[in-house]
C-alpha positions, -999 to 999 in steps of 0.1 A, spaced: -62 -68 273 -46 -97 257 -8 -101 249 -18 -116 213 -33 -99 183 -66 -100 169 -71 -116 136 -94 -112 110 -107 -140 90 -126 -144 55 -148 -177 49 -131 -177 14 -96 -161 6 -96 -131 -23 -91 -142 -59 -61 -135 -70 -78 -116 -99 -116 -110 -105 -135 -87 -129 -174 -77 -135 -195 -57 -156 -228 -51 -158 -240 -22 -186 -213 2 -190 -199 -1 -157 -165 -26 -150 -151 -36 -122 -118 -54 -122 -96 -62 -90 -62 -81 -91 -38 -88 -62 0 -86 -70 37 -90 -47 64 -64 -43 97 -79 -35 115 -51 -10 148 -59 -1 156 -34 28 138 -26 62 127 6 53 125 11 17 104 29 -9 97 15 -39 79 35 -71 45 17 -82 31 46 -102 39 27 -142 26 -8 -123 -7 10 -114 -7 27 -148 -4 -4 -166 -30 -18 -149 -54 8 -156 -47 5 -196 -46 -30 -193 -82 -31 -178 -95 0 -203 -113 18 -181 -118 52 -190 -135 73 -164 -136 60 -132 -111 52 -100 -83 30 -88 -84 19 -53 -51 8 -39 -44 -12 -5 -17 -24 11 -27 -57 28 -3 -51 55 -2 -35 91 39 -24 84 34 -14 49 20 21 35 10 34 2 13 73 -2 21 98 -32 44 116 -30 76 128 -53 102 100 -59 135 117 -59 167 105 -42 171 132 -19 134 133 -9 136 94 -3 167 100 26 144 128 44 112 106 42 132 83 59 148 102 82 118 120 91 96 88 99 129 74 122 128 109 140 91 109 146 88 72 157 119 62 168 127 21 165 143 20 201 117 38 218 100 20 250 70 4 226 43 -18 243 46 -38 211 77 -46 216 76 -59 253 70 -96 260 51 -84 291 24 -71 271 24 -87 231 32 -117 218 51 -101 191 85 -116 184 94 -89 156 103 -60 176 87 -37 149 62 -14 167 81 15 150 68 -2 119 34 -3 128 32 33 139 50 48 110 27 28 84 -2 43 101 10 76 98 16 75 58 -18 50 56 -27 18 37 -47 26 9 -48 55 -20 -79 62 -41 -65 72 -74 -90 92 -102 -86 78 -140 -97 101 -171 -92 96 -206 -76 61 -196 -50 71 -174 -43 79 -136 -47 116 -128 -18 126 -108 -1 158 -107 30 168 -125 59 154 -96 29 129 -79 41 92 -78 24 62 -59 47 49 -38 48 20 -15 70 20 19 87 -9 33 90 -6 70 98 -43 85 115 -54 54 128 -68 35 98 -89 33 77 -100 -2 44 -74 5 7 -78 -9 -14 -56 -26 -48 -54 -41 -59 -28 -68 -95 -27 -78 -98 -6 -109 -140 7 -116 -156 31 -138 -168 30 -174 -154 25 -210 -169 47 -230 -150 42 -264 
């Protein structure tokens, strides 16, 4: 087993923004940055990922959403202050920072961050959301929000969005 990470490689790097059609179908993927300014920190995304499903006109289809990084999670959820302390303090009591993490020892990882805790609580709430749009808009329920969790902030995150489906005004 090696002490350093794996890393995966593409011959050419995403663009920032590309789109396709081809009959009624479009396709339409954008990357964008989220600014987070704490280590653990949840930040709302669901009128960002709205926009962007207006913007591209789309009116049946999906939204795929994907955090581009191993210590940051997208999830729905409700976005209310009080919920935002337990989802916090929940992920700190299931994976605690201080814990005895492999990651975190130079005897095994060549990682310098100290942030196992981060990588284990992102892979708990997950990195990407597959949304449903109808009559133009995401289909969420009533209290849903998509919501994006900083855990080894604060830290300027990528995402990538890739909106399909058909226009059919």
């Amino acid at each position: 087993m090696s002490k350093s990470s794996t890393v995966t490689l593409r011959e050419a790097p995403v663009e920032q923004v590309a789109s396709a059609a081809a009959g009624g179908l479009s396709v339409h993927g954008e990357s964008f940055l989220v600014q987070t300014d704490q280590r653990i920190e949840v930040v709302d995304l669901t009128e960002r990922i709205a926009d962007l499903v207006r913007r591209v006109g789309v009116d049946e289809g999906l939204v795929s959403l994907w955090s581009l990084h191993t210590t940051c999670a997208v999830f729905i959820n409700e976005y209310q202050t009080a919920l935002l302390s337990d989802i916090k303090r929940s992920l700190e009591h299931l994976v605690a920072r201080d814990a005895e993490w492999m990651h975190n020892d130079p005897a095994h990882s060549d990682c310098d961050r100290m942030n196992a805790d981060s990588h284990l609580r992102a892979m708990l709430l997950g990195h990407s959301l597959t949304l449903q749009v109808s009559g133009g808009d995401l289909v969420l329920g009533q209290w849903q929000r998509i919501l994006l969790a900083e855990l080894d902030g604060p830290r300027a995150r990528t995402l990538r969005a890739q909106v399909w489906g058909m226009r059919c005004s």
